[in-house]
N, C-alpha and C positions, 0 to 999 in steps of 0.2 A: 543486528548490531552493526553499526558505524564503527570506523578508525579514521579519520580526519581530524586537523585541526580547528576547525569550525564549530566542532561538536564541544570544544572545552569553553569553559566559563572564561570569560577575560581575567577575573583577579584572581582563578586559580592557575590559568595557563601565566600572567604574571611572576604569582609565587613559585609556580616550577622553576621558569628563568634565571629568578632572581637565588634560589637554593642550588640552579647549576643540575636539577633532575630532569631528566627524560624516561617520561615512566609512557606505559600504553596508556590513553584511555580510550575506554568502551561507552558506546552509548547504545541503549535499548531503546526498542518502539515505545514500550511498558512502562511505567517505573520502576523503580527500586530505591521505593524509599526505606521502605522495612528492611530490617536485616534477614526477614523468610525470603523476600521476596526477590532481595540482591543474590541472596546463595542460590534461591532457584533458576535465577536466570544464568548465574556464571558456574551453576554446575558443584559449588561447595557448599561444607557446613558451617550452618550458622555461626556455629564458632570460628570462622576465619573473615565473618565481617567485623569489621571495626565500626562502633557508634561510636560519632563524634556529637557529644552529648553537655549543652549549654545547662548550669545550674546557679543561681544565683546564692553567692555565701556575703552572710551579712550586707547581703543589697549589691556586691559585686559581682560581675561574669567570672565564671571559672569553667574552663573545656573537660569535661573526664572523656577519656577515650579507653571504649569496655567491649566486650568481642559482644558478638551478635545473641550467642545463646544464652547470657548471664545479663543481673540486673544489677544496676547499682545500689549498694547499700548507700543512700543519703547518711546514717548516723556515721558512719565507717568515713565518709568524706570529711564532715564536719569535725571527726577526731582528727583528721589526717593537718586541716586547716587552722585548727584552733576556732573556728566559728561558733557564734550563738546559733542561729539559723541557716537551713542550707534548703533550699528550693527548686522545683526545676523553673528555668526560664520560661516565661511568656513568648510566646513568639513574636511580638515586638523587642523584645531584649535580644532573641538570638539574631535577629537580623541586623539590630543595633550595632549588634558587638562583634559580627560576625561575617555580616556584606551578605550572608546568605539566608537561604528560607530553611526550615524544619522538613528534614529528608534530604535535603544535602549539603551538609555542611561536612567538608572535607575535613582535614586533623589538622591544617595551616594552609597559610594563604589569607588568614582574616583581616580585616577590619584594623582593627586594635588588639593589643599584646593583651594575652591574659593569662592567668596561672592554667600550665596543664597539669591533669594529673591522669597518668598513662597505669590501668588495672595488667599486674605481670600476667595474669592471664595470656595476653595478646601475643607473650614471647614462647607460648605452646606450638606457633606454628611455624614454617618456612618462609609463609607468605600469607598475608594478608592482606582483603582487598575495604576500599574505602572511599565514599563519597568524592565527587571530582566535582563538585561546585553545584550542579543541578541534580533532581531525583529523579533524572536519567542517567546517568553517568557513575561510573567507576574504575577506580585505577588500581594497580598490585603493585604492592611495595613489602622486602623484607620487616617484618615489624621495627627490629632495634632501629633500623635507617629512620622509619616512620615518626617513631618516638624521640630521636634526635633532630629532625627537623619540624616537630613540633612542639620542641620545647620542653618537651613530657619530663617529669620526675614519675619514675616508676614507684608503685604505691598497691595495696591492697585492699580497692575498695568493692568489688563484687560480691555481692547477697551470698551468705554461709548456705547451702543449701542441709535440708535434715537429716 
C-alpha cells in the first residue's frame, strides 16, 4: 500500500480541494474493485465498503451509494424516483457521467451533477471506506460526511433479504 499524493486521481484529488477534505488515500498493488476485495485488502466487512453505483432512471444517470454486503433493489429505486424504468448503466454511461471507469467511482468528484441516493444502511457504521477515483484506490470517511458531500438523500433502497 502507497500514501502519496500521486497515487490520487486528479479529479478526485480536485474534488477533495474543492469540498476543503483531506481524507487518507490508499493504494494497493491489487485491485479493489469489488467490495470482497476492497474489505479484504483493508482489513473490513464488506459492509463498510461503500459502492458507488451508476443506474440509468428513465435514460438519466443517478449515483446509489449501498455498503458492500447488500444489493440494490432497482424496483425500491424506481419507487423512490417516480421512474418508468431504472437500469444499471453501461459503462460508457458511467464514465460519461462520472469521469471514471466501473470499480472506481468514488461518491463525488464527478463529471456532472446527478441525483444521489445514499441506502441508510451505510449509517451502520463509524467509518466507511470508498473508491478514490481508480480500482486501486480507497479513502475512509465518516458516512454522514460522505453523504453530505455527495449530495445523497438518504433513502431505502437495499434488497429485503428473506
Amino acid at each position: 500500500m502507497d500514501r502519496t499524493d500521486s497515487v490520487i486521481h486528479p479529479r478526485f484529488a480536485e474534488a477533495l480541494r474543492a469540498l476543503g477534505l483531506d481524507v487518507e488515500v490508499r493504494r494497493y498493488p491489487d485491485a479493489v474493485r469489488t467490495a470482497a476485495q476492497a474489505a479484504a485488502a483493508i482489513g473490513c466487512e464488506p459492509s463498510e465498503i461503500v459502492k458507488s453505483l451508476v443506474f440509468a432512471a428513465d435514460g438519466a444517470p443517478v449515483l446509489v451509494l449501498m455498503d458492500g454486503a447488500s444489493r440494490v433493489d432497482v424496483a425500491r429505486v424506481r419507487d423512490e424516483l417516480g421512474a418508468a424504468v431504472v437500469e444499471r448503466a453501461d459503462p460508457d454511461l458511467v464514465r460519461e457521467t462520472t469521469g471514471y471507469a466501473i470499480g472506481g467511482v468514488p461518491p463525488f468528484g464527478h463529471r456532472t451533477r446527478t441525483t444521489v441516493l445514499a441506502d441508510r444502511g451505510l449509517l451502520d457504521h463509524p467509518v466507511v471506506w470508498a473508491a478514490a477515483g481508480t480500482p486501486h484506490t480507497v479513502f475512509p470517511l465518516d458516512p454522514r460526511s460522505l453523504i453530505d458531500h455527495a449530495g445523497g438523500r438518504l433513502v431505502d433502497v437495499r434488497e429485503r433479504t428473506a
